[in-house]
N, C-alpha and C positions, 0 to 999 in steps of 0.2 A: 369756660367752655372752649375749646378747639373750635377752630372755625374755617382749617382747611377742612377741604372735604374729601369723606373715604368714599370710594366707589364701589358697593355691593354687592353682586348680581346672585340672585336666588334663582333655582331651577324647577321649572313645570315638572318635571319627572320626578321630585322630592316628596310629592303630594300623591299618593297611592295609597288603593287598600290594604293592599299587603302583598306580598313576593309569592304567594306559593312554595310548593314543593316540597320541604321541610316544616316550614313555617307558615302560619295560617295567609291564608287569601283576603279573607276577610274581615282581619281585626279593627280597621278604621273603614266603617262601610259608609259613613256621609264624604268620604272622597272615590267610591267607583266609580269606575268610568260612566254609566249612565247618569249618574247624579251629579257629577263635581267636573267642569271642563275647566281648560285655560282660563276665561274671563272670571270665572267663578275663583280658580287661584289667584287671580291677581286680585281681584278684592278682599280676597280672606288676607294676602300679605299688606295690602293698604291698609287693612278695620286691623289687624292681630298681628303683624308684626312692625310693622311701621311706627308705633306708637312707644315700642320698646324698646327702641335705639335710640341714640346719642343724634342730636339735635345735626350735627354734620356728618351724617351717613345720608347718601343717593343710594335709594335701591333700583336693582334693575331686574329683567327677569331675560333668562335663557329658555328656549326653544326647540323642540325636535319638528321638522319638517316631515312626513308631512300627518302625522298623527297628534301631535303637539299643536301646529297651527298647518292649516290648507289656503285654498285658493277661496273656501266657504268662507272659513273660518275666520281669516287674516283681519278684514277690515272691522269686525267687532272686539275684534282686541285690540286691535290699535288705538281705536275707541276707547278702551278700558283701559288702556295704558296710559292716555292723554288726562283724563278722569283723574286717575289714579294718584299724578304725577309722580309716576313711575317710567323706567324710561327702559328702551329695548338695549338689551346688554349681547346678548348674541346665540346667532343662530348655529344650526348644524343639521348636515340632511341624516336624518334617523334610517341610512342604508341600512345596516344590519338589519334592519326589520324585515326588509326584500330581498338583498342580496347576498346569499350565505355562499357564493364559490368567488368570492374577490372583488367584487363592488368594481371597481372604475380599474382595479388592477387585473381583472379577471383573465381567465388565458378564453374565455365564451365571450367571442364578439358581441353577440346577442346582449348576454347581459352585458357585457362592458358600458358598452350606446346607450340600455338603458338608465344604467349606474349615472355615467354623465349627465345625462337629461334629468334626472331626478336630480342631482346637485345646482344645476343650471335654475329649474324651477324656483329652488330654494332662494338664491340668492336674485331672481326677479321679485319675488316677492317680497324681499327684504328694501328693496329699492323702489313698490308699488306700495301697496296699503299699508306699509307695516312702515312707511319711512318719516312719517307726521308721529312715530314715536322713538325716532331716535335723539339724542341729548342735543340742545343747542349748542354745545361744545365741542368742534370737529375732532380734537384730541380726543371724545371718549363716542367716539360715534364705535356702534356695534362690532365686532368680532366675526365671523364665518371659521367655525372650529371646524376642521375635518379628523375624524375620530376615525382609528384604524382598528375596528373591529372588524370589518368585512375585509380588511386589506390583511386575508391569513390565509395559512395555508397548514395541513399533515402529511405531505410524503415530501423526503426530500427527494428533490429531485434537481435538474437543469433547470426547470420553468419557472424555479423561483426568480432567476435573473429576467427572463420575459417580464415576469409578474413587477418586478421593481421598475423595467424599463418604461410598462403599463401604467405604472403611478405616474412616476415622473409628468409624460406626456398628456396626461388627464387632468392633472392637478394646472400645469402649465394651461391646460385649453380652459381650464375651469376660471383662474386668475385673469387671462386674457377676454372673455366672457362678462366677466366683474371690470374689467377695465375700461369696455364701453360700454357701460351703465354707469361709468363715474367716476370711478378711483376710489369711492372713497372711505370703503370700507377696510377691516383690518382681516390680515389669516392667518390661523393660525394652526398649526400641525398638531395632535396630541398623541403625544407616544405613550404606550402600552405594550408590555412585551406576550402577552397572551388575554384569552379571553375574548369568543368567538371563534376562536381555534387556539389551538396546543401552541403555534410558534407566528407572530406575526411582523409584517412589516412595519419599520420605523417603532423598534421595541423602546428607545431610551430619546434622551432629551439631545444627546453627542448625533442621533441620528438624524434628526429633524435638521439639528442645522446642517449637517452633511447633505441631506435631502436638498432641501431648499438651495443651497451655494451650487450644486448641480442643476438644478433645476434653470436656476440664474444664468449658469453657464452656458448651457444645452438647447434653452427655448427663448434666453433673451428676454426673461419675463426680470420686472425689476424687482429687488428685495425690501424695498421702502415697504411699509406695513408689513412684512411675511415676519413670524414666526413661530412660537411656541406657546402653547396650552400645556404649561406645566404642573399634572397632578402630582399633590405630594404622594397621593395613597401609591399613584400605579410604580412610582419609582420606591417606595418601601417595600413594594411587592418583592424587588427581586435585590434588596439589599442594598442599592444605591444609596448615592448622599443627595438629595434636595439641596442643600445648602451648596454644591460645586455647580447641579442642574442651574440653579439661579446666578453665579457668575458665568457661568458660559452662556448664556443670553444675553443678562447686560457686556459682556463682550465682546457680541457680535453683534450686537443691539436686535434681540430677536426676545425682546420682553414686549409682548403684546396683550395675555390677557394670563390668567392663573386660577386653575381650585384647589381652593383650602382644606381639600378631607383629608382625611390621616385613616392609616390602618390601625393609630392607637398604641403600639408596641413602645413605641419614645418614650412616656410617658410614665411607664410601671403601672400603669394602671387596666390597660385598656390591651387585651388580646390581639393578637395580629403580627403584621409584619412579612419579613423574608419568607415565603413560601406555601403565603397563607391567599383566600382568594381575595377579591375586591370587596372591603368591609365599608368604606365609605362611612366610615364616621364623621363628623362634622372637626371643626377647627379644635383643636386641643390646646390648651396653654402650657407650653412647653420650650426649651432652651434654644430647640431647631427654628423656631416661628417666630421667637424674638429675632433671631440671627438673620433671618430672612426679610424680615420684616425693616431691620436696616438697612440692608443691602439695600433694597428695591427703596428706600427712604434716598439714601446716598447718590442713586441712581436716577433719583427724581421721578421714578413712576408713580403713577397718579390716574392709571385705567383701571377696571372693573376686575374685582375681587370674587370671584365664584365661587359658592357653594354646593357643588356635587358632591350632596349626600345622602342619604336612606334615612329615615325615622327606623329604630331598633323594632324587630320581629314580633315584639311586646308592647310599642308603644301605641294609646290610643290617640286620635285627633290630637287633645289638647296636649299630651305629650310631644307631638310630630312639630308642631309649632314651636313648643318650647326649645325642642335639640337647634335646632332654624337660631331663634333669640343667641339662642348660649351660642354658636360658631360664632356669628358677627359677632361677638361681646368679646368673644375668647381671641376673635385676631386683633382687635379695638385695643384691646389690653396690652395685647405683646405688642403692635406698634408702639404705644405709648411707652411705656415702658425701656422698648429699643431706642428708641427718641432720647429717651435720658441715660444713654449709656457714654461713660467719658473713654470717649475712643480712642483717644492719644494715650489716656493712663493706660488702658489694656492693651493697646499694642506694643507699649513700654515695657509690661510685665512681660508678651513673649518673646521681644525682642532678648530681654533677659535672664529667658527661661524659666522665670519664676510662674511654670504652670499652674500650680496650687493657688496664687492669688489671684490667675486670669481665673481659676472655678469660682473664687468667692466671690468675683467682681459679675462674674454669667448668672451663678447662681444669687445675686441680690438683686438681677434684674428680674429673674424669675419671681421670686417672691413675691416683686414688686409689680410684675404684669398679675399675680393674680388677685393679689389684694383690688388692683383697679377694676379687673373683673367683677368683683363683688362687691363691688362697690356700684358699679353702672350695672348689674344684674337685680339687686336691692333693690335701687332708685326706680328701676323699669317694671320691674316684676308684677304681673296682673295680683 
């Protein structure tokens, strides 16, 4: 058995009824909002999934402020996290829920001020009730994601540069804000090139760090803990490589935290991809996630693994649990797997050009992540 340890984090927002709109509302009704909160999730991932992982997985749980957890709310979860031994993986203020003309980048002073104060809230509370459940480990203490769905816009215009200059200096008052409460949290940027609007700021992972080195420059705020929440899904969205995403972070050392959903398309199995919307599938076992999976091995990170993902439009309760199991399992795998990749022979091969044998040597670790899959999916399985 492994005995370094993987670090998990599951999300509150994973556990719903249903989406609406197309798709029923209601299909898992012992998770509606009236019936199923926070505490009540983190107990179902302590009793139902915690028992179905690999003996060195830390799970953690992610957060929307202030729907997800409040100023009510905060110290009965923390409770439940303590309980639980489960640990706080990281937060993020769920703006888009309130501000649909640009959150903190807004060109409406009004909202702007709001925007920031709701982000400011977020991260007191993270450092009040909520801090007796962050990990004894300073290296994996919480995350502060800032998610640029509200940071959008639809006309072009001039004001999109205001709107960028607006970030910058928001995000800068937000860190400085966090810095006398402590330091000691991490931030991290998540780029998304639409969704919440047609066209938004900080679309790719090339721009966060651009962001951030600006931000460094301009407000004097320091870059130690700042950088990127890199989903796989939102950069499959517009054709990207995940696999370049993830050196340009260990590059600039701007690897701080990561979720694992896939649009699926990689795969041949699973629909999605380039131009398709936010599918949020869970962890897929596939050649990109082995690849990744050493990188950040080689790189030596060792913080919290997130899974922002959706239970499918059809799946019930016990289903929605299940897809949860299988991500952790399916990136468990492909590290493992990356783990046993002989990296001098394959860099041999394309030093040599001998492409065809670098596939067979990709494609034998694949096999061999998924065999491990079903292997720890078997052993686990209720």
């Amino acid at each position: 058995m492994n005995n370094k340890k993987s670090l998990h984090s599951i999300c509150r927002w994973t556990f719903n009824a249903g989406q609406g709109g197309f798709v029923p509302d209601d299909i898992r009704p012992k998770w509606s909002t009236d019936k199923f909160d926070t505490v009540d999730m983190i107990k179902l991932v302590k009793d139902k999934i915690y028992p179905k992982v690999p003996d060195n997985v830390e799970l953690g749980i992610e957060m929307h402020y202030d729907f997800e957890f409040n100023e009510k709310t905060a110290p009965e979860i923390a409770d439940a996290l303590v309980d639980s031994k489960i640990y706080l993986a990281m937060v993020t203020p769920g703006a888009h829920k309130h501000y649909a003309y640009g959150g903190i980048a807004s060109l409406d002073p009004v909202e702007r001020k709001s925007a920031e104060e709701f982000g400011e809230r977020t991260v007191s509370l993270t450092y009040g009730p909520l801090r007796k459940a962050w990990h004894s480990d300073s290296s994996k203490w919480p995350t502060v994601v800032i998610w640029n769905g509200s940071f959008g816009y639809d006309i072009a215009s001039i004001g999109i540069f205001q709107m960028y200059q607006n970030l910058k200096e928001s995000m800068a008052k937000l860190c400085k804000f966090e810095e006398k409460l402590g330091g000691e949290m991490y931030f991290a940027f998540e780029p998304k090139p639409n969704e919440g609007h047609p066209a938004l700021l900080i679309p790719t992972v090339s721009s966060a760090l651009v962001f951030w080195n600006k931000v460094e420059e301009e407000f004097n705020v320091s870059r130690n803990k700042k950088g990127v929440n890199k989903e796989f899904g939102h950069t499959e969205m517009i054709g990207l490589d995940h696999i370049l995403d993830t050196v340009e972070e260990i590059d600039n050392n701007a690897l701080v935290h990561m979720h694992l959903n896939s649009q699926g398309y990689n795969d041949g199995i699973i629909l999605g991809g380039p131009g398709k919307y936010d599918i949020d599938h869970g962890t897929r076992v596939n050649g990109m996630n082995i690849a990744i999976a050493r990188l950040i091995q080689d790189a030596g990170y060792n913080r919290w693994k997130g899974h922002d993902m959706q239970a499918r439009p059809y799946d019930n309760e016990e289903q929605g649990i299940d897809r949860v199991i299988r991500s952790i399992l399916s990136w468990e795998a492909c590290a493992k797997a990356a783990a046993e990749i002989d990296k001098k022979k394959l860099l041999d091969y394309l030093i040599a050009r001998e492409t065809a044998k670098a596939e067979d040597n990709i494609r034998e670790a694949l096999i061999n992540a998924q065999n491990y899959f079903n292997e720890m999916y078997r052993g686990y399985k209720y």
